[in-house]
C-alpha positions as CSV (number, residue, x, y, z in Angstrom):
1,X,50.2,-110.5,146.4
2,X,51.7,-108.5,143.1
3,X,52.8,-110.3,140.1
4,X,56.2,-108.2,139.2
5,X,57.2,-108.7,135.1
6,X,60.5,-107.2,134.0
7,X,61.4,-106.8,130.4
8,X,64.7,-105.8,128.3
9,X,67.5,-105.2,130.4
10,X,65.3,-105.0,133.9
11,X,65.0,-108.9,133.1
12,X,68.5,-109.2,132.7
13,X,70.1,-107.8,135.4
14,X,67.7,-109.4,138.2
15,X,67.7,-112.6,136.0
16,X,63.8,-113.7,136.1
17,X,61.0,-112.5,133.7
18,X,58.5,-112.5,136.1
19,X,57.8,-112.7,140.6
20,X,55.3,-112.7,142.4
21,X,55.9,-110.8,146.4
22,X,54.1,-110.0,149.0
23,X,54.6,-106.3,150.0
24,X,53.3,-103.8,152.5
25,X,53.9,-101.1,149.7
26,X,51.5,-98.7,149.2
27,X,53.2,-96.8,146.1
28,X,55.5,-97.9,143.1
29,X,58.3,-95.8,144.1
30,X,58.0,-97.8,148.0
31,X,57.9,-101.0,146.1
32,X,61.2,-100.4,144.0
33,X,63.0,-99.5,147.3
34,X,61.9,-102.4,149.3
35,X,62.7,-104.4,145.8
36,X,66.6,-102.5,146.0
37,X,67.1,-103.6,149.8
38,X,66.5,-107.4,148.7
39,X,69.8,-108.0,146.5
40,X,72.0,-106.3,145.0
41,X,70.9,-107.6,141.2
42,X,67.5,-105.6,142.1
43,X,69.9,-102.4,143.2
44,X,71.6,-102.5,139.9
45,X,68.2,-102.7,138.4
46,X,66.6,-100.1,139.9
47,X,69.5,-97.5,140.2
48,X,68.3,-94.6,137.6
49,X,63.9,-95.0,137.7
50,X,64.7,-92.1,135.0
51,X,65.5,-94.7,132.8
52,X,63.0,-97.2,133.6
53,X,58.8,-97.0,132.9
54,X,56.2,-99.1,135.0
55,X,52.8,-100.3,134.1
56,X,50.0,-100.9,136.5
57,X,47.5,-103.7,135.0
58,X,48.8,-102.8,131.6
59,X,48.2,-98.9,131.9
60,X,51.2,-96.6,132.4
61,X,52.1,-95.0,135.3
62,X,54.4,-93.2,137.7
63,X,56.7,-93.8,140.4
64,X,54.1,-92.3,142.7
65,X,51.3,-93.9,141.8
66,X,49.2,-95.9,144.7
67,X,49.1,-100.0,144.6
68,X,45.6,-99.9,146.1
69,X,43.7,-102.3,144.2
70,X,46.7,-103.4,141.6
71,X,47.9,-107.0,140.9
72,X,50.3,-106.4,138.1
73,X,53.3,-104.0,138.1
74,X,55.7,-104.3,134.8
75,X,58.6,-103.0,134.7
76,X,60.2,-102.0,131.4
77,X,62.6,-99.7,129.8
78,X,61.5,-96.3,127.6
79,X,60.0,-97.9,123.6
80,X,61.9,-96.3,120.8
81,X,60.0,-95.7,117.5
82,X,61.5,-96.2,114.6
């Protein structure tokens, strides 16, 4: 089981801060696609990964990056500084 947490805008457009799923992902990237093929509110979310970062257990990470072994993936948008 993975604990999912979206933030900003992710949380938004699929309406929930937070999930928890089962998945037979083995990647980030495989996640997000089986995420899109569930609704279309995850679709919309998902549609540019350009704009979007992801966190694995509270370290940043890429689209490729294995799930082996992970049991939080955040989902966020790109942090401005200011």
């Amino acid at each position: 089981m993975l604990d999912l947490l979206y933030f900003a805008w992710v949380r938004e457009r699929i309406g929930e801060p937070r999930e928890r799923v089962e998945t037979g992902a083995t990647t980030v990237a495989e996640l997000v696609e089986e995420l899109k093929a569930r609704e279309l509110r995850y679709e919309l979310a998902f549609a540019d990964l350009a704009a979007l970062r992801v966190a694995l257990d509270q370290e940043l990470a890429d689209f490729d990056s294995p799930l082996a072994g992970v049991r939080e993936v955040a989902f966020f948008p790109p942090m401005t500084g200011g």
